[in-house]
C-alpha positions, -999 to +999 in steps of 0.1 A: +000+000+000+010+035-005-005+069-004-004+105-007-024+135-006-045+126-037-055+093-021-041+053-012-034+027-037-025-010-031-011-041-048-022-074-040-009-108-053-029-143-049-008-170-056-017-210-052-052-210-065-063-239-083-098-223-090-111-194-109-118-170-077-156-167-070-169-137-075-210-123-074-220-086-082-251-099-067-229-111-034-205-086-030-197-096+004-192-129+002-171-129-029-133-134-030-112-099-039-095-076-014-116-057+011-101-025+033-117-012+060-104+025+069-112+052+098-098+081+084-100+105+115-085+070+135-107+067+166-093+037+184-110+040+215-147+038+194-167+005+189-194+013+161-183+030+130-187+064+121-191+085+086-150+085+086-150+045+084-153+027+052-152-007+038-140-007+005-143-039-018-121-050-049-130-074-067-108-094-092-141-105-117-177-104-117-186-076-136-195-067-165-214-087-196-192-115-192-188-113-155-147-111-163-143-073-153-135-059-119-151-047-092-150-022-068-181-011-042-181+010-006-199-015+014-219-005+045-203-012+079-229-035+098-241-014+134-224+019+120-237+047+137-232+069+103-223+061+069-197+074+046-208+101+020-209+080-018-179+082-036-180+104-073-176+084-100-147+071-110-127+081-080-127+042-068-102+024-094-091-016-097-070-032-121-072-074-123-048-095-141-055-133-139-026-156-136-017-190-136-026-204-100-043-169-091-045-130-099-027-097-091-055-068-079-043-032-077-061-001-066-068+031-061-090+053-036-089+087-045-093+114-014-127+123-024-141+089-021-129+087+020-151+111+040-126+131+063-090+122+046-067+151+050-033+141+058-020+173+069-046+175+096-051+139+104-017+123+094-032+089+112-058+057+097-072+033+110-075+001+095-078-032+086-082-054+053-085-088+044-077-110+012-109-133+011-105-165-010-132-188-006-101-220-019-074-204+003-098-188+029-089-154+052-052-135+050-056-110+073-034-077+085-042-085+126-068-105+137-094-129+121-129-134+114-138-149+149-132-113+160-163-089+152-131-067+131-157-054+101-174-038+124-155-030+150-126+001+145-111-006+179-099-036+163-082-019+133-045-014+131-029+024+132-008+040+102+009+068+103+008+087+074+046+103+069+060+124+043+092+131+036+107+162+039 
């Protein structure tokens, strides 16, 4: 992952896979893809979500006529005591490029798609993400599923947003 004032991208690499990854437009979140949950004003000490946390979804397939294109969705945080703004268009970006044995999934979140990001006022996230294969199962930054993480931002890990100077 890597970000700047203009937003946060990622790269992602599945490897292994012996299946085509399973992927619904109609079950977003129970398809395989990457999925980031970010606080951008990085609340540790809260327990529900608020309009600054977001669950962002990338999927590797699933769209489109032939259900072979990306795709990317804001998800709703269950028990959330506020939701996110929607994101323009366009300012939510993947890229998928099957693979032998898997895929490589990149991204980009643009600032206007994450209610509240301004690094030079809040230079901390919050945040957690996952790599859900329903072959290799969860690969997780911290903790697993068995913890309520997707909806809990107390649970999410801190980055510090630096800059060089």
């Amino acid at each position: 992952m890597a970000w700047d004032s203009d937003g946060i991208g990622f790269v992602i690499n599945v490897t292994g896979k012996q299946t085509l990854p399973w992927c619904r437009d109609s079950r977003l979140e129970d398809s395989d893809g990457f999925h980031l949950w970010l606080d951008t004003r990085c609340s540790p000490g809260i327990h529900r979500a608020t309009q600054f946390c977001h669950w962002f979804l990338f999927m590797p397939s699933g769209g489109g006529h032939g259900k072979d294109q990306p795709i990317t969705a804001l998800m709703p945080i269950n028990r959330a005591r506020q939701n996110p703004k929607s994101p323009p268009s366009g300012s939510i970006q993947v890229y998928a490029k099957p693979h032998p044995g898997g895929y490589q999934l990149s991204g980009r979140i643009a600032a206007a798609a994450m209610t509240g990001f301004d690094s030079s006022q809040y230079p901390r996230l919050s945040l957690y993400y996952a790599v859900i294969d329903r072959e290799l199962g969860w690969q997780t930054l911290t903790l697993s599923q068995e913890y309520p993480v997707v909806e809990d931002p107390s649970l999410w890990a801190e980055a510090a947003l630096i800059t060089e100077k």
